[in-house]
VOLOSE-194280 format. One record per residue (C-alpha): residue in one letter; x, y, z. Coordinates in steps of 0.5 Angstrom, whole numbers, plus 500, padded with zeros to 3 digits. Layout:
N
aXYZ;...
! end
This chain:
356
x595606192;x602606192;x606611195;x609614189;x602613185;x601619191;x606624189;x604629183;x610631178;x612637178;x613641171;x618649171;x618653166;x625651167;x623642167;x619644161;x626647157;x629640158;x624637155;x624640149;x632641149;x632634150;x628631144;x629637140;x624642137;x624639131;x622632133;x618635139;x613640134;x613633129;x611629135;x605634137;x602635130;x602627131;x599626137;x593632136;x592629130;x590622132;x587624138;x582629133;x581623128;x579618134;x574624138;x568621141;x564626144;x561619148;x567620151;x570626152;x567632155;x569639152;x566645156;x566652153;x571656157;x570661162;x574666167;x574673169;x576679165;x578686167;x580693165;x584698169;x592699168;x593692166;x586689163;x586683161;x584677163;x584669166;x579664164;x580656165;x580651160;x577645162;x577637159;x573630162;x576624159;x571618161;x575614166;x582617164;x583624166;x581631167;x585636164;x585644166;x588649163;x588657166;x591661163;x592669163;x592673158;x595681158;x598684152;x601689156;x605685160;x611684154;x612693155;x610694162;x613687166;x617684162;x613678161;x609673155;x603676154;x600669155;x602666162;x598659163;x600652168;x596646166;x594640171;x592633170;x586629174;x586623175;x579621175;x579615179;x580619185;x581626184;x589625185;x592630181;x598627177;x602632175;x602640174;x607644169;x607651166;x603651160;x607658157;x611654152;x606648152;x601653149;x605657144;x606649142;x600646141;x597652138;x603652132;x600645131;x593646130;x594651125;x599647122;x594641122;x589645120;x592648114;x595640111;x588639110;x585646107;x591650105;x593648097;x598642099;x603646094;x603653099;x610656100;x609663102;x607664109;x604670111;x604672120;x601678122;x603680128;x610677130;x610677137;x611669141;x605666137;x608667130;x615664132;x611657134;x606658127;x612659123;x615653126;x609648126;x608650119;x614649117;x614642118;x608640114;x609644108;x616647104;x616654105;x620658101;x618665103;x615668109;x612676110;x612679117;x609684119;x608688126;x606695129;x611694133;x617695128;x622692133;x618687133;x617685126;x625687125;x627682130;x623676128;x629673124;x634673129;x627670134;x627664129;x635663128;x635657132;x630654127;x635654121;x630655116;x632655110;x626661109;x627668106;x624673111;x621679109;x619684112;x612687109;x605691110;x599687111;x597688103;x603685101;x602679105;x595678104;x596678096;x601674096;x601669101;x597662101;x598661108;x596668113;x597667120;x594672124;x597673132;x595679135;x593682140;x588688137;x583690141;x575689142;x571692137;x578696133;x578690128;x579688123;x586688121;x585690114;x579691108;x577689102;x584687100;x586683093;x588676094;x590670092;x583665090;x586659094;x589664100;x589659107;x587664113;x589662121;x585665125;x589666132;x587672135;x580673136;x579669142;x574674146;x568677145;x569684140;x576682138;x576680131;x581681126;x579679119;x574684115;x567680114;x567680107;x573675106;x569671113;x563670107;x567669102;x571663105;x569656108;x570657115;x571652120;x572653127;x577649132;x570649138;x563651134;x560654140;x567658143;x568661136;x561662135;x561668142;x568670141;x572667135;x571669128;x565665127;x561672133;x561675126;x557669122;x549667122;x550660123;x548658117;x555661113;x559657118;x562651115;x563644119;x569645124;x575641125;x573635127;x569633122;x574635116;x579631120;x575625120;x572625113;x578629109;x575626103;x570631103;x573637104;x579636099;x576641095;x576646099;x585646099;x583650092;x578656095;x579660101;x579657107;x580660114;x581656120;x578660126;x583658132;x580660139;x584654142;x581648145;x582644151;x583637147;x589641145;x592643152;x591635154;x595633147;x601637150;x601636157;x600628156;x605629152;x610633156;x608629163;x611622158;x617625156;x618627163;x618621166;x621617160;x627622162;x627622168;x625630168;x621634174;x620634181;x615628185;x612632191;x607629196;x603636195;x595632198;x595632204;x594624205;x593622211;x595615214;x588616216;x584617211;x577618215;x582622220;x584629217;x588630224;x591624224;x598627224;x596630232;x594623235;x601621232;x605627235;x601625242;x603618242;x610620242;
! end
């Protein structure tokens, strides 16, 4: 191995701003929503191996929790995500309710290759699942969007779709009306040319052909709302349901709609799906993205895109960011393993400081 082949690149959140300064939000969304696709159409569970996530959850003064989220791909790389999720921390700390750091393995020796911070990486990735769910079960001429919950996920729901589809109006709502009111001027950088809204769950849900739900409701306080008029071709992207209990959509629109999880069994403990008999599920994303033609009627019916996050997402993005970092010249190499000159001798570095 060659010397630099034993460093690991080191990505900041601050090396990770470059990034996207340096490529553009645009292209870089763009970029993404290409990539996820491909690597969905070419998903070959022979090859990669995708296990539920897992981690610790906790109550107190500030519940919440921390979960890993780990990929195998055969003779190439393990990718783990962990990451934190506290929906205080925005009120009590100043902090992105998501906290999360990516790493990369390479699986010929175990060498960790690089290692970034995953708060935007992963605000990136799930703006371009919903996206890419919705190009192939939203009617393509969709162009009212709907957000519920208007925290940091919205901001990057709204841009990814955006890039797939001409929206003309976006609906926001939040309980936390500072939030909703500071949406607009949040998204300024994006110089959409989108008229934005504010609204209650009602009006969104009755006009939109596109709803994305981002919130952090708490478990068993759900659904967000209930028995609501809405449009017969109305696209859901279910975001915020992501542990057991916590839910956001009412029962009745689930069994009403063509419901497709981004991971079966995940979705199935603590997405949408947890409140489904199996039967009432429908094929997830994999198969619609790998056998669209089936599925080109649904674009014409209720439709919701049970999105718990997936870790084949996680490594899109961060083969993406550690491409774009080398490519760029962005980020630190730090020789963080412990390498001996020795490798059948971890104190090597004590007989060398007796020969001198």
């Amino acid at each position: 191995m060659l010397e630099k082949e034993k460093n690991t690149l080191l990505l900041t959140g601050a090396d990770v701003i470059s990034i996207a300064e340096r490529v553009g939000l645009n292209e870089l969304m763009d970029t993404l929503i290409f990539r996820l696709k491909e690597a969905i159409e070419n998903y070959d569970t022979t090859i990669t191996k995708i296990p539920i996530r897992d981690g610790f959850n906790y109550s107190g003064n500030n519940p919440g929790l921390v979960e890993w989220m780990p990929i195998y791909e055969k003779e190439k790389e393990v990718v783990i995500k962990v990451v934190g999720y506290h929906p205080q921390n925005p009120d009590n700390f100043n902090l992105p309710t998501i906290l999360s750091s990516i790493s990369s393995y390479d699986t010929s020796t175990g060498h960790l290759k690089g290692i970034a911070d995953g708060v935007l990486l992963t605000a990136l990735r799930t703006g371009a699942a919903s996206a890419l769910a919705s190009q192939y079960l939203a009617k393509p001429e969709s162009s009212i969007l709907g957000l519920i919950g208007c925290g940091a996920q919205a901001v990057t729901q709204l841009h990814a779709i955006s890039r797939v589809f001409k929206l003309k109006v976006v609906m926001v709502y939040d309980i936390n009306k500072s939030t909703m009111s500071s949406f607009k001027e949040r998204i300024s950088m994006l110089e959409l040319d989108i008229s934005v809204k504010l609204a209650n769950i009602d009006e969104i849900i009755k006009r939109s052909d596109i709803v994305c739900t981002e919130t952090s409701i708490e478990v068993g306080k759900g659904p967000l709302f209930k028995g609501l008029e809405n449009k017969s071709h109305l696209h859901i992207n279910a975001v915020g349901s992501d542990f057991p209990g916590k839910t956001e959509l009412p029962l009745d629109i689930l069994k009403r709609s063509f419901v497709c999880p981004d991971f079966l069994e995940q979705a199935k403990i603590e997405g949408e799906c947890q409140q489904l008999k199996d039967s009432e599920i429908g094929p997830d994303w994999v198969e619609v993205l790998q056998k669209p033609k089936n599925f080109v009627a649904v674009q014409n019916q209720m439709s919701i895109f049970d999105s718990t996050g997936w870790a084949l997402e996680d490594q899109v993005v961060m083969d993406l960011f550690l491409d774009l970092a080398i490519e760029f010249g962005i980020g630190l190499e730090v020789a963080l393993e412990n390498v001996s000159d020795d490798a059948k001798n971890p104190y090597n570095f004590l007989l060398k400081s007796i020969e001198a």
